[in-house]
C-alpha positions in Angstrom: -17.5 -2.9 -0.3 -15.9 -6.4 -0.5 -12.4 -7.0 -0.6 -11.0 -10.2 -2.5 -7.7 -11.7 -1.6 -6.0 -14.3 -3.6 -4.0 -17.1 -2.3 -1.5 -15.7 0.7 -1.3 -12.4 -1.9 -2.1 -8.8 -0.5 -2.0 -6.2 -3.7 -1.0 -3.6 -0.9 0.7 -2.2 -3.4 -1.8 -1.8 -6.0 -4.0 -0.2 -3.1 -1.3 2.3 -2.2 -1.2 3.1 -6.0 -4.8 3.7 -6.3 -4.7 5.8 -3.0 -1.5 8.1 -4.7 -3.6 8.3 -7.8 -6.3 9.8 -5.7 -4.4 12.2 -3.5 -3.1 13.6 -6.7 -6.7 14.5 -7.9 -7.8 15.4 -4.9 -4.3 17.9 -4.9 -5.5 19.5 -8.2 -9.0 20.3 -7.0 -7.7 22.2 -4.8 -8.2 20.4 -1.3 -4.6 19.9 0.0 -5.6 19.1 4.1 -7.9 15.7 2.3 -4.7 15.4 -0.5 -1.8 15.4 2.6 -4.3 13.1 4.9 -4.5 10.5 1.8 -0.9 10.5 1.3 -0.4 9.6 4.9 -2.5 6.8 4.2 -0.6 5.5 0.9 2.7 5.9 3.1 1.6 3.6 5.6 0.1 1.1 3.4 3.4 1.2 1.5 5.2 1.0 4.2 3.0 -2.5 5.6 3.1 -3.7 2.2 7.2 -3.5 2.1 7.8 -5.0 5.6 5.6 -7.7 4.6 7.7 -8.7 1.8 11.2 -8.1 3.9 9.4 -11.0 6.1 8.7 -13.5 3.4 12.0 -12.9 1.9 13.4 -13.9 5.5 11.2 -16.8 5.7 12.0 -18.1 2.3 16.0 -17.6 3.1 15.3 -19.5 6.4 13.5 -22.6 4.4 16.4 -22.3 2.1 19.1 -23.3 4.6 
């Protein structure tokens, strides 16, 4: 599997989507320990993706001044 980045620009969030999208299927066919385990996982890559962008907001207000 190869993972492509573009320029300083993480799609976390389209990741964590994907990963929801996922736990929801994996919810209907009827395998809730896999369906919680994989909404763990789009939590915490939610929650990375959302402190990343508090940071560069913080950087860009401190460049600002």
């Amino acid at each position: 599997m190869h993972i492509q980045y573009e320029d300083n620009k993480d799609n976390l969030d389209d990741v964590a989507e994907r990963i929801g999208e996922l736990a929801s299927v994996v919810r209907e066919e009827g395998d809730p320990v896999l369906a919680h385990l994989l909404d763990n996982v789009y939590a915490a890559i939610y929650y990375v993706a959302a402190k990343r962008i508090s940071k560069n907001h913080q950087n860009m207000r401190h460049r600002l001044s």
